[in-house]
C-alpha positions as CSV (number, residue, x, y, z in Angstrom):
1,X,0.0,0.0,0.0
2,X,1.1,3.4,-1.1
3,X,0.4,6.4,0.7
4,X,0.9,10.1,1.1
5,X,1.8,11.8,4.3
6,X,-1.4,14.0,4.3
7,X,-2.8,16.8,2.8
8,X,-0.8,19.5,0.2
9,X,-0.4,22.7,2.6
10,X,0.6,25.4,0.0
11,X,0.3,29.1,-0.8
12,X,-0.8,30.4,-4.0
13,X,1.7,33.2,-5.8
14,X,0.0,34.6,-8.9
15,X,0.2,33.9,-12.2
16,X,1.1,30.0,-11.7
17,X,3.0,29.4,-8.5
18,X,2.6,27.5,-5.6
19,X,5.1,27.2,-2.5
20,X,5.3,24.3,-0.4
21,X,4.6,25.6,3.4
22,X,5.1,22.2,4.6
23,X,7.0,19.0,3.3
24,X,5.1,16.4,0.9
25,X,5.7,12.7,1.5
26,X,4.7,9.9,-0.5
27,X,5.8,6.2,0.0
28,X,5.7,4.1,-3.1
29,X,5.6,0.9,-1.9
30,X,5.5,-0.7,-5.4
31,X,8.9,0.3,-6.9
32,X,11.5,-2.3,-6.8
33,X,15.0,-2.0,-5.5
34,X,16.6,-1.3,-9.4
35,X,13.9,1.4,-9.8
36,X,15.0,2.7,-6.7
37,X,18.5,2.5,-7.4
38,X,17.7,4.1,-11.1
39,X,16.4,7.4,-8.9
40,X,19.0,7.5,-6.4
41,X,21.7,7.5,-9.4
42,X,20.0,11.1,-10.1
43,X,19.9,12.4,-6.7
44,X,16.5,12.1,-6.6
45,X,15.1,12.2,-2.7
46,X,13.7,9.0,-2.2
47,X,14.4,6.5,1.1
48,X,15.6,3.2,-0.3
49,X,14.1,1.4,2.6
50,X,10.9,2.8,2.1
51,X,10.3,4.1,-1.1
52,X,9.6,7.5,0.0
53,X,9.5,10.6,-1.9
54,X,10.2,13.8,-0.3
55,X,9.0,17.3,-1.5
56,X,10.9,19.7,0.5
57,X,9.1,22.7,2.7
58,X,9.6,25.7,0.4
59,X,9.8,23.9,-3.5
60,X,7.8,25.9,-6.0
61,X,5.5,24.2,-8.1
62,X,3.2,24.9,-11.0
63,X,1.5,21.4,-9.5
64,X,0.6,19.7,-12.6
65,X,1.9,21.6,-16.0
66,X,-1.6,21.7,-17.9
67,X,-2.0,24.5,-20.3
68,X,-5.0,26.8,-18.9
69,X,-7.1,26.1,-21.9
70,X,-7.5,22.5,-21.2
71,X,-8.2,23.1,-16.9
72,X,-12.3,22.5,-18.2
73,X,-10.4,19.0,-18.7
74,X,-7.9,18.3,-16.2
75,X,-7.3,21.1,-13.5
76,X,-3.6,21.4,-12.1
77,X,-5.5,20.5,-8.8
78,X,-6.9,17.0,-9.7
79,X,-3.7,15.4,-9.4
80,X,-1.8,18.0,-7.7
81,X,0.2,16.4,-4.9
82,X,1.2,13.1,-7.2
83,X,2.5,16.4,-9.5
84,X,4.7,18.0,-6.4
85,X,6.2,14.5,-6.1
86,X,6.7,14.0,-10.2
87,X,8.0,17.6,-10.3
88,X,10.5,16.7,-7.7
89,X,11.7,13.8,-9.4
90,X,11.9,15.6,-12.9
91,X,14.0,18.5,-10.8
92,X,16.8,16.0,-9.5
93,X,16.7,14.9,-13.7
94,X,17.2,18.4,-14.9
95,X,20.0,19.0,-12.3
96,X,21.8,15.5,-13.3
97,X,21.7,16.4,-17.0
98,X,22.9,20.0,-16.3
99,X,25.8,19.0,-15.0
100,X,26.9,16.2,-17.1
101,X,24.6,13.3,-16.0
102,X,24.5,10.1,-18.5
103,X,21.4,10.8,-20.8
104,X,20.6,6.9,-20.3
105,X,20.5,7.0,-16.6
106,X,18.5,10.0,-16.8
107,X,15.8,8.6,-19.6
108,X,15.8,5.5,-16.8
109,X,14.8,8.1,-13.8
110,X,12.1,9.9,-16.2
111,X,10.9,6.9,-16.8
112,X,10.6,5.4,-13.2
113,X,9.7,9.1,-11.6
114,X,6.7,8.9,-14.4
115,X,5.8,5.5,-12.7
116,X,5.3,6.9,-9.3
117,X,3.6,9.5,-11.0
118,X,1.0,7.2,-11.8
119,X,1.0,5.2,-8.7
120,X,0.4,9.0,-6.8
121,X,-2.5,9.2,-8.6
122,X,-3.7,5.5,-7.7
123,X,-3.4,6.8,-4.0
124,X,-4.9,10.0,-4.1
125,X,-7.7,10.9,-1.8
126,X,-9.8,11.4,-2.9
127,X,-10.2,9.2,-5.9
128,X,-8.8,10.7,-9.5
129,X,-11.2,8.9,-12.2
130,X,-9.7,6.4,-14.7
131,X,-9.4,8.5,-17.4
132,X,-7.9,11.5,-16.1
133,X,-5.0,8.8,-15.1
134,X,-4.6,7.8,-18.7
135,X,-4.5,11.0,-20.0
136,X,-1.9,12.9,-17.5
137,X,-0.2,9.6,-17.6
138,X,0.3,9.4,-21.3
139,X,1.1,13.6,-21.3
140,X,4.1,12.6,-18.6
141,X,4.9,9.6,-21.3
142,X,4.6,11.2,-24.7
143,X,6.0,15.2,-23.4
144,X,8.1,14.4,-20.2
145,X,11.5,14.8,-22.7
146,X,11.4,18.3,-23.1
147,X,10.7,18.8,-18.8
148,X,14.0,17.2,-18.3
149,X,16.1,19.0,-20.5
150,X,18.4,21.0,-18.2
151,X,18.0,25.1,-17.7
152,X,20.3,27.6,-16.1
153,X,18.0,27.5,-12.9
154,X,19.5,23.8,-13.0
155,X,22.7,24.7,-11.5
């Protein structure tokens, strides 16, 4: 059984940021010891023995990266705290890559970190219907690439 620490607590800075007043947890119980070890090899901030992922007190977050004209579809908010924890994960990528990380290793993490994405949104509370799974799934999937390609905010 997966499971999140509790409820996001977060504060709202117009146009599109949120900040984290308190840390996010979530403990992915279903990733095996090579996925683990494919996130660690990033930096990524997850507990080997537990399979936790941490979202630090303070990150900034857009939550989930939807374009505004598709919210009538899938609001940042219907999967927001499995988001924090991808957008995490996807942060310890772009800082690997930035400073000479091995594209493979990284392609591995995005590909694991995408994984607990989905399992976040099999735990969320409450429920996040079938569908919108697929689709935010498949957008991590098919677009992910381009959110791990490192930036001078990477250093």
């Amino acid at each position: 059984m997966s499971k999140f620490n509790g409820l996001m607590d977060a504060k709202f800075h117009p146009p599109r940021q949120w900040v984290l007043n308190t840390k996010l947890v979530y403990e992915d119980n279903d990733l095996t010891d090579q996925q683990m070890d494919d996130l660690k090899l990033v930096g990524a901030p997850v507990d080997k023995r537990s399979g936790k992922v941490t979202a630090p007190k303070g990150l900034k977050t857009d939550m989930a990266s939807v374009p505004k004209f598709m919210w009538w579809l899938i609001a940042p908010f219907d999967v927001a705290r499995a988001a924090v924890i991808h957008d995490v994960l996807y942060s310890t990528i772009r800082h690997y890559r930035y400073h000479d990380g091995i594209d493979s290793v990284a392609f591995k993490a995005k590909k694991v970190s995408d994984l607990v994405f989905k399992h976040a949104m099999n735990d969320a509370q409450p429920p996040v219907p079938g569908w919108k799974k697929y689709l935010c799934y498949q957008a991590v999937n098919w677009f992910g690439k381009a959110s791990i390609k490192p930036t001078e905010a990477d250093k």
